[in-house]
Jmol script that loads the backbone (N, CA, C; Angstrom):
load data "model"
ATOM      1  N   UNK A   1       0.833  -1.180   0.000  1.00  0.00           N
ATOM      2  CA  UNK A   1       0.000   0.000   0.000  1.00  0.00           C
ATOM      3  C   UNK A   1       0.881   1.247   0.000  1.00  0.00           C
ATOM      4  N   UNK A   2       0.479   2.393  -0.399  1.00  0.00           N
ATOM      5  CA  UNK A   2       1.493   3.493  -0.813  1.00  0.00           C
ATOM      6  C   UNK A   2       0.378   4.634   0.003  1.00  0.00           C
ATOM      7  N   UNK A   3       1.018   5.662   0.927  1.00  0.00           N
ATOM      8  CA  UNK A   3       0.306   6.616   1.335  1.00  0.00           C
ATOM      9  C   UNK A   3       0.971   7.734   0.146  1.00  0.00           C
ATOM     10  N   UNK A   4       0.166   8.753  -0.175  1.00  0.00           N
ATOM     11  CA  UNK A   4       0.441  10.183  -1.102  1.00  0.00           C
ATOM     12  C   UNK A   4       0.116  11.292  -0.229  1.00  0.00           C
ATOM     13  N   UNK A   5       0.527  12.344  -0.760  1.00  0.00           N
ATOM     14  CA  UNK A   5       0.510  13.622  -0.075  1.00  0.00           C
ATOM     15  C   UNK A   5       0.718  14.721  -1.207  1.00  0.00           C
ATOM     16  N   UNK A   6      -0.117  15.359  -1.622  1.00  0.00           N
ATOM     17  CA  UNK A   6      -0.331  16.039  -2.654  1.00  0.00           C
ATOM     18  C   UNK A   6      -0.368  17.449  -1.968  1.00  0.00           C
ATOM     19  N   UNK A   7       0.817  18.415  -2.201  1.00  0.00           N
ATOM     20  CA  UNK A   7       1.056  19.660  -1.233  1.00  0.00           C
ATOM     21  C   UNK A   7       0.822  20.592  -2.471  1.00  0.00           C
ATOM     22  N   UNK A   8      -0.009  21.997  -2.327  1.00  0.00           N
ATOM     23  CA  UNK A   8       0.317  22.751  -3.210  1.00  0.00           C
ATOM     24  C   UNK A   8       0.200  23.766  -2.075  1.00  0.00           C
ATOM     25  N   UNK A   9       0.350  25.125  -2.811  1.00  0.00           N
ATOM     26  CA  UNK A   9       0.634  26.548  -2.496  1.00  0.00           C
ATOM     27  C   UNK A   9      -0.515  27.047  -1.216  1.00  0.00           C
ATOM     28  N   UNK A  10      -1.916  26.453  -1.914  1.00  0.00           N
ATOM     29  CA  UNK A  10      -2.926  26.437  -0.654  1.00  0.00           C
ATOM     30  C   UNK A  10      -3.430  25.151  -0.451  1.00  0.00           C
ATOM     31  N   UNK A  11      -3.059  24.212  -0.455  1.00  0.00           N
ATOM     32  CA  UNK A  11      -4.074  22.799   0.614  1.00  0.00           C
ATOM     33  C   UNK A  11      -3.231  21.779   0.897  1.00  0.00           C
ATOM     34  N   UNK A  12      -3.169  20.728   1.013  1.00  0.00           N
ATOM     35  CA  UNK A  12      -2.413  19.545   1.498  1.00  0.00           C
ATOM     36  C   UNK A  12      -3.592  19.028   1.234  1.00  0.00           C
ATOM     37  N   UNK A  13      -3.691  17.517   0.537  1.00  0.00           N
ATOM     38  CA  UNK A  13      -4.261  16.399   0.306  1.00  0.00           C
ATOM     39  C   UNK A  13      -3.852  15.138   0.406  1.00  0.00           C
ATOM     40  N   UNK A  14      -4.220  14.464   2.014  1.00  0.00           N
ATOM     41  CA  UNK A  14      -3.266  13.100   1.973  1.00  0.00           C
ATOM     42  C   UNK A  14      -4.654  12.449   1.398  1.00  0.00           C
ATOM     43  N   UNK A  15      -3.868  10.959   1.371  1.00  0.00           N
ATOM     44  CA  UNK A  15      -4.280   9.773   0.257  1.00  0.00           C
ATOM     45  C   UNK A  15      -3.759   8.000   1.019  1.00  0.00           C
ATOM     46  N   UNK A  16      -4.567   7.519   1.694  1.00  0.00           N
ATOM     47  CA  UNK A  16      -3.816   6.164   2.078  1.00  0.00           C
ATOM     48  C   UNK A  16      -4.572   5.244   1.325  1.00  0.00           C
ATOM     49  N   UNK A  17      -3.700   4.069   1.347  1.00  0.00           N
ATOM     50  CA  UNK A  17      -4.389   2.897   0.518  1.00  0.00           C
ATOM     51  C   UNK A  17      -4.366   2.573  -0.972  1.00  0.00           C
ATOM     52  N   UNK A  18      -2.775   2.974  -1.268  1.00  0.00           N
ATOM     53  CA  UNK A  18      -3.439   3.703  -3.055  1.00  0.00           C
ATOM     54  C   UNK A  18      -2.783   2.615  -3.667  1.00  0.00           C
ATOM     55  N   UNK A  19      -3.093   1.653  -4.537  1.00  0.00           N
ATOM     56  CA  UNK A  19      -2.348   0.747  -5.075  1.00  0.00           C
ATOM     57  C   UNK A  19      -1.369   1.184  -6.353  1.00  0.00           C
ATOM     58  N   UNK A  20      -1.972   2.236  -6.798  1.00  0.00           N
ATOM     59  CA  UNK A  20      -1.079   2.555  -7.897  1.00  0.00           C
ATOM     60  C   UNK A  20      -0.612   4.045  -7.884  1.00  0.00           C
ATOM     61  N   UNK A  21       0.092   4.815  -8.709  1.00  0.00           N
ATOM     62  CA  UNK A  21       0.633   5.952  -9.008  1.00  0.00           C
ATOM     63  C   UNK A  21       0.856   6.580 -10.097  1.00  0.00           C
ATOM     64  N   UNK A  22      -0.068   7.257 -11.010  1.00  0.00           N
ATOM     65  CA  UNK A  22       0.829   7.221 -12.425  1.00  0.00           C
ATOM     66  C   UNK A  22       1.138   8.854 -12.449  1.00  0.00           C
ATOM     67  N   UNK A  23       1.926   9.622 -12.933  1.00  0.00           N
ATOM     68  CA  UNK A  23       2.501  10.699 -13.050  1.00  0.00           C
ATOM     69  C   UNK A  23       2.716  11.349 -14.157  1.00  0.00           C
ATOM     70  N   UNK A  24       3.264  12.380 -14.361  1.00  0.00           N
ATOM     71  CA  UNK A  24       3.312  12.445 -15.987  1.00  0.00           C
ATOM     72  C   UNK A  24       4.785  13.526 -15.849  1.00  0.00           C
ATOM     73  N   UNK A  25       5.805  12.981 -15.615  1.00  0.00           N
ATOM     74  CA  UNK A  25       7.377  12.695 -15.711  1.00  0.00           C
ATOM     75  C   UNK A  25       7.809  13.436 -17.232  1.00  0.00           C
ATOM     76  N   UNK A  26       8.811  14.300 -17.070  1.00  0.00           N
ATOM     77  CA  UNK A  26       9.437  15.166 -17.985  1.00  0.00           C
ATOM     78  C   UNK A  26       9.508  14.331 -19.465  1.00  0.00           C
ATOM     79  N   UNK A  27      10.068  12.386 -18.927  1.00  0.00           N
ATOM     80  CA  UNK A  27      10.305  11.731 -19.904  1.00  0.00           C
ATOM     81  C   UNK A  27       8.764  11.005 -20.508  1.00  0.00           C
ATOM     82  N   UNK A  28       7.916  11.300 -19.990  1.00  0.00           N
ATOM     83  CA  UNK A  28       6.406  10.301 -20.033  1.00  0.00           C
ATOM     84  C   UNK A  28       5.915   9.793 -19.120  1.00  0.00           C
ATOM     85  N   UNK A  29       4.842   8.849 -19.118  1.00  0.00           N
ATOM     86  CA  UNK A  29       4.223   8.730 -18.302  1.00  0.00           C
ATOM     87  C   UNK A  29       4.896   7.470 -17.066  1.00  0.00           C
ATOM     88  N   UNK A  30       4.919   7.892 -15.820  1.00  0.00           N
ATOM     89  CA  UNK A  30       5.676   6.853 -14.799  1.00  0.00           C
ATOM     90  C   UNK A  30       4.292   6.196 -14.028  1.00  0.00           C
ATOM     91  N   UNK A  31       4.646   4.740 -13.757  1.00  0.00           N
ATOM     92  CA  UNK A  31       3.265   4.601 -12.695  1.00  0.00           C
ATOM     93  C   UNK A  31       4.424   4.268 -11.389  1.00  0.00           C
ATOM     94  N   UNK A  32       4.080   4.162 -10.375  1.00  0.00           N
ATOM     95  CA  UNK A  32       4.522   3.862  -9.440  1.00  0.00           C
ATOM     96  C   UNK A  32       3.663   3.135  -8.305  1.00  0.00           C
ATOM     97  N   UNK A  33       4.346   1.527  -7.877  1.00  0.00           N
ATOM     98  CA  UNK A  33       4.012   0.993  -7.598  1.00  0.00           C
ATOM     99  C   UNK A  33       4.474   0.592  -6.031  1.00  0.00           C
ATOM    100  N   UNK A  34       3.818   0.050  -5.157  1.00  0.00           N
ATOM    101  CA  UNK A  34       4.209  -0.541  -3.943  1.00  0.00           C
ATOM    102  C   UNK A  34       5.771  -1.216  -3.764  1.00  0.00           C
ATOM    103  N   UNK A  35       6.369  -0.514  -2.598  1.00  0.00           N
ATOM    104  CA  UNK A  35       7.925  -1.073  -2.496  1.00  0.00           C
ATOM    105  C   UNK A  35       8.884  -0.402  -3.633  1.00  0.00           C
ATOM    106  N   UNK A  36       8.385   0.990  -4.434  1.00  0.00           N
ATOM    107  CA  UNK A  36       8.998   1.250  -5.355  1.00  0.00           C
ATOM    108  C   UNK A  36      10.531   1.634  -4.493  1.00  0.00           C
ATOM    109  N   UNK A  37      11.843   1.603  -5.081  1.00  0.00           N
ATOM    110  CA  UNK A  37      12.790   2.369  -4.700  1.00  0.00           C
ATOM    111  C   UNK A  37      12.483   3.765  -4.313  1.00  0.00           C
ATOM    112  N   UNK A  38      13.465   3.927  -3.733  1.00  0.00           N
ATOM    113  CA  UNK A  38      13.668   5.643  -3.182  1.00  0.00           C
ATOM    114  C   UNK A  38      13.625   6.421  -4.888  1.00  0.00           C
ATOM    115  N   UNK A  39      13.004   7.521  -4.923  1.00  0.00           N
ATOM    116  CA  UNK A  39      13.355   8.520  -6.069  1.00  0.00           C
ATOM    117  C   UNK A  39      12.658   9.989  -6.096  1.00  0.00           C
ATOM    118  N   UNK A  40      13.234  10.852  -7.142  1.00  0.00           N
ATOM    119  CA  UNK A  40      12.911  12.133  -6.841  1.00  0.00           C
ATOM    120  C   UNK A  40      12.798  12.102  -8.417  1.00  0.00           C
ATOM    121  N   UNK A  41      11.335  13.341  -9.026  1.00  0.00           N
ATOM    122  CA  UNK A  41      11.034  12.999  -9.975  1.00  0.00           C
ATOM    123  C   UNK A  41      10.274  14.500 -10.569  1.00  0.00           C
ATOM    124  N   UNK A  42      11.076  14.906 -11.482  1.00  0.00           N
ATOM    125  CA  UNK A  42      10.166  16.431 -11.667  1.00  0.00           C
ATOM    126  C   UNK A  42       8.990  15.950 -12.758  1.00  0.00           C
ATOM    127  N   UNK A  43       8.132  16.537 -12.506  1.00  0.00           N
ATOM    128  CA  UNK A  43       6.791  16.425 -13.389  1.00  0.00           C
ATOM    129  C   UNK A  43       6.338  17.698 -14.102  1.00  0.00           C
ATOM    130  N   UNK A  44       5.541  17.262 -15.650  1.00  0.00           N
ATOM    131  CA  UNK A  44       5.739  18.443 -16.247  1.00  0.00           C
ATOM    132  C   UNK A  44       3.889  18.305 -15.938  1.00  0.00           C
ATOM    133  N   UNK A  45       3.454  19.182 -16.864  1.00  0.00           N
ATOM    134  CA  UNK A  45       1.904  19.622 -17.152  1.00  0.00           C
ATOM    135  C   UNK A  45       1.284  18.142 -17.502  1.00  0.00           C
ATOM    136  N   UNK A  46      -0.123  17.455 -16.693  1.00  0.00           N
ATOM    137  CA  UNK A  46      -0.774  16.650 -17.022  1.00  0.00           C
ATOM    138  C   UNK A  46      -1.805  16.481 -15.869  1.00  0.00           C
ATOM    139  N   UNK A  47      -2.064  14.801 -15.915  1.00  0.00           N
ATOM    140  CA  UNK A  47      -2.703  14.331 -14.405  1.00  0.00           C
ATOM    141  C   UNK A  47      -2.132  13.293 -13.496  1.00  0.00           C
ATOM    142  N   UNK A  48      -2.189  13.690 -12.569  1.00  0.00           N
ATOM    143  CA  UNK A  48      -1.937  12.637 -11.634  1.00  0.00           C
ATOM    144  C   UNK A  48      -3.104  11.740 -11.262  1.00  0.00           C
ATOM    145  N   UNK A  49      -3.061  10.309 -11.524  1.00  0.00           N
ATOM    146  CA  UNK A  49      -3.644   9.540 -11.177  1.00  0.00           C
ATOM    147  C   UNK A  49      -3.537   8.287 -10.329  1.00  0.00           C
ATOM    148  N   UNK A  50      -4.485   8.505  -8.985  1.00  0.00           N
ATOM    149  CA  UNK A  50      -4.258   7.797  -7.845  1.00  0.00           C
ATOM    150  C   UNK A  50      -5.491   6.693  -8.238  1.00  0.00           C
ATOM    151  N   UNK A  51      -4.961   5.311  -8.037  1.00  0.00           N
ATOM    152  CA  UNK A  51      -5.914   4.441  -8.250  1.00  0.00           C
ATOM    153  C   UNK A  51      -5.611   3.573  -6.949  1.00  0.00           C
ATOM    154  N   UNK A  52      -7.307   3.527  -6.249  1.00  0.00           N
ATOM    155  CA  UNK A  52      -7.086   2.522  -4.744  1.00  0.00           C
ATOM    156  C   UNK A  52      -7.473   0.840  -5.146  1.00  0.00           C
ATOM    157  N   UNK A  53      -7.913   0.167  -3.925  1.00  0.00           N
ATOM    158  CA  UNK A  53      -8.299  -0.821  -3.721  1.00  0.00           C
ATOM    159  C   UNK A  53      -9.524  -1.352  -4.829  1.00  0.00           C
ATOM    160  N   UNK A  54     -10.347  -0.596  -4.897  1.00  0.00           N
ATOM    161  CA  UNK A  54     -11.695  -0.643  -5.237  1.00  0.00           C
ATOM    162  C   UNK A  54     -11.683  -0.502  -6.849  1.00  0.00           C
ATOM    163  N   UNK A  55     -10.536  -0.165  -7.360  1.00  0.00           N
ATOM    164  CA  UNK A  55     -10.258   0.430  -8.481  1.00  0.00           C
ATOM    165  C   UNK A  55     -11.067   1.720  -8.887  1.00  0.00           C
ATOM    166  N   UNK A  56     -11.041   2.404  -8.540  1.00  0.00           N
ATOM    167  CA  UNK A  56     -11.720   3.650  -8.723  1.00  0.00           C
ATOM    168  C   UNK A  56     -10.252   5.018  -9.039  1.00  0.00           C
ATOM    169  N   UNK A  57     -10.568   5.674  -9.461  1.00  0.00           N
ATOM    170  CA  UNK A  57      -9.582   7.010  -9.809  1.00  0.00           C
ATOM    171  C   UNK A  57      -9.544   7.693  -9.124  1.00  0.00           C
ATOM    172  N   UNK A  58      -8.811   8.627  -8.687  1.00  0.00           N
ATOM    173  CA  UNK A  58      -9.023   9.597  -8.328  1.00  0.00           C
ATOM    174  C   UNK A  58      -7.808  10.788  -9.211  1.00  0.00           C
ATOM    175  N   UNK A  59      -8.270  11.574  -9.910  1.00  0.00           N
ATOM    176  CA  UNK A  59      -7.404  12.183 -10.973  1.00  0.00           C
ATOM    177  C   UNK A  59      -6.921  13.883 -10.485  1.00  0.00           C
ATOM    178  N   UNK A  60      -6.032  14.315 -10.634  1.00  0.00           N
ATOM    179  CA  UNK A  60      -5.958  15.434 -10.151  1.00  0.00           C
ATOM    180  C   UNK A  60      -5.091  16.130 -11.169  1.00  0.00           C
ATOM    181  N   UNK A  61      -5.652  17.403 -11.764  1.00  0.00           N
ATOM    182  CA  UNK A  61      -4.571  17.932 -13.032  1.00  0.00           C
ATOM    183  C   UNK A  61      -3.701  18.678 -11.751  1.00  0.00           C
ATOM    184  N   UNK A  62      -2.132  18.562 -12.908  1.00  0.00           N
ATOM    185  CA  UNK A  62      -1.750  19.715 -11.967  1.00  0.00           C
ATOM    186  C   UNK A  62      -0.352  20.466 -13.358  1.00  0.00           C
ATOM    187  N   UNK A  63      -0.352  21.548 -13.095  1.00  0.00           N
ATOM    188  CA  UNK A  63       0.530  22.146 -14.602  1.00  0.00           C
ATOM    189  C   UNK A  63       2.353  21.904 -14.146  1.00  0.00           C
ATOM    190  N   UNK A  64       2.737  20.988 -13.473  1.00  0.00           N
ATOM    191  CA  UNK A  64       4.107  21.280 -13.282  1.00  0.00           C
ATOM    192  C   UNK A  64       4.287  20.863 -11.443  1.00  0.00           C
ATOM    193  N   UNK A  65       5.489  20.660 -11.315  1.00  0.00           N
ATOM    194  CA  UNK A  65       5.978  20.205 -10.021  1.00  0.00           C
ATOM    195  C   UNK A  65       7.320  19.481 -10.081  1.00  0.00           C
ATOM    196  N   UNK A  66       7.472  18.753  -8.464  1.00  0.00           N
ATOM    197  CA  UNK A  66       7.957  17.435  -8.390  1.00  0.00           C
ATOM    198  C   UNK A  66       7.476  15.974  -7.289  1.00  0.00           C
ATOM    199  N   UNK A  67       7.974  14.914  -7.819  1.00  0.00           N
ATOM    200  CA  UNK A  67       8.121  13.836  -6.791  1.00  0.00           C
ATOM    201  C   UNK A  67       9.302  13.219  -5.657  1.00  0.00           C
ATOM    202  N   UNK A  68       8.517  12.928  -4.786  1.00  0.00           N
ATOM    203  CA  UNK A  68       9.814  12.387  -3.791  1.00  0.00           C
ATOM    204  C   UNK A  68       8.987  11.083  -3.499  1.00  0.00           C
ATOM    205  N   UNK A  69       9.707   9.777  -3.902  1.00  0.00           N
ATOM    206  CA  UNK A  69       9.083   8.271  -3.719  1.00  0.00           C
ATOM    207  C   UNK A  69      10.381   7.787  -1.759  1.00  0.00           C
ATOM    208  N   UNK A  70       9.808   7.326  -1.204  1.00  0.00           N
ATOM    209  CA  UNK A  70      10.587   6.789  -0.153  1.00  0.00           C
ATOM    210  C   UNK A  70       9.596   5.909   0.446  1.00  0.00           C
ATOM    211  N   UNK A  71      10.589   4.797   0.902  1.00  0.00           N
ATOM    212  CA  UNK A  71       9.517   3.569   1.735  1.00  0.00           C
ATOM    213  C   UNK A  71       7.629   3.462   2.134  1.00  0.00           C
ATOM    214  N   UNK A  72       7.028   3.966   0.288  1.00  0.00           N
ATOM    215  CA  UNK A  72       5.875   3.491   0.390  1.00  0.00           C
ATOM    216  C   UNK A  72       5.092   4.961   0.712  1.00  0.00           C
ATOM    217  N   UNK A  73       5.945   5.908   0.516  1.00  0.00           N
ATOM    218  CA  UNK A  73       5.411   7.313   0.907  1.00  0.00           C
ATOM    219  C   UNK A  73       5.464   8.453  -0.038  1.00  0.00           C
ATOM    220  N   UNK A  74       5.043   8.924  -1.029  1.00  0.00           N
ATOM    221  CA  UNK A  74       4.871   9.370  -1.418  1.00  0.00           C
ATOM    222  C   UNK A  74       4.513  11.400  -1.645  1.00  0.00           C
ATOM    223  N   UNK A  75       5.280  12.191  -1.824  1.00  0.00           N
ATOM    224  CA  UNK A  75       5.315  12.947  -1.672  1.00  0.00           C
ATOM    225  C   UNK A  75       4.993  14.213  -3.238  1.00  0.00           C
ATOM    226  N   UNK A  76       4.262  15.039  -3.529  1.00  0.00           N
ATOM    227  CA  UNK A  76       3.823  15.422  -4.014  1.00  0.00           C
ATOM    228  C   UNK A  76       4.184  17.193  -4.227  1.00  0.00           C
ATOM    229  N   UNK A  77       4.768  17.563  -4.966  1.00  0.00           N
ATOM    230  CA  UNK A  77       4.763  19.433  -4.447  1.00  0.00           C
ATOM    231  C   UNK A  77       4.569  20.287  -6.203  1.00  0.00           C
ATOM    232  N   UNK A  78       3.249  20.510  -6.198  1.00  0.00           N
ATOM    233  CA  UNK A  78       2.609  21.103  -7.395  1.00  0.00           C
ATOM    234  C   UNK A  78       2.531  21.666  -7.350  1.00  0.00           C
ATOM    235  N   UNK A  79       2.549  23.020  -8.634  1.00  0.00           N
ATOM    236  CA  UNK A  79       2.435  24.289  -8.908  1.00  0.00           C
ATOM    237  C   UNK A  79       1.192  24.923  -8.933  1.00  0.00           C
TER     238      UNK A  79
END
end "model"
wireframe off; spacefill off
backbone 0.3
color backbone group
């Protein structure tokens, strides 16, 4: 299971339970998965898409940022 934390300028949005991660990475699209390695990851203009248990979406545009992946934690900082 992967907790997220989606920080911008005004709100904080945590996220537990999320089986998947997909991003949209300078080079294309990244998903990120449970037990991923440690990594840091700039993101350009797209959506972030959090998919849980239930398989359901939860999609969030965001125009630019970055990622920080560490032991199942997920970190988020959008423009």
């Amino acid at each position: 299971m992967i907790n997220c934390k989606i920080i911008s300028e005004t709100k904080l949005e945590s996220y537990t339970n999320i089986l998947s991660i997909r991003v949209p990475s300078l080079k294309g699209a990244i998903e990120i998965l449970s037990n991923h390695p440690e990594m840091f990851l700039i993101l350009k203009q797209g959506n972030v898409i959090l998919k849980n248990f239930e398989n359901s979406n939860n999609i969030q545009k965001i125009s630019g940022g970055y990622l920080h992946v560490i032991n199942n934690e997920i970190s988020i900082v959008i423009e």
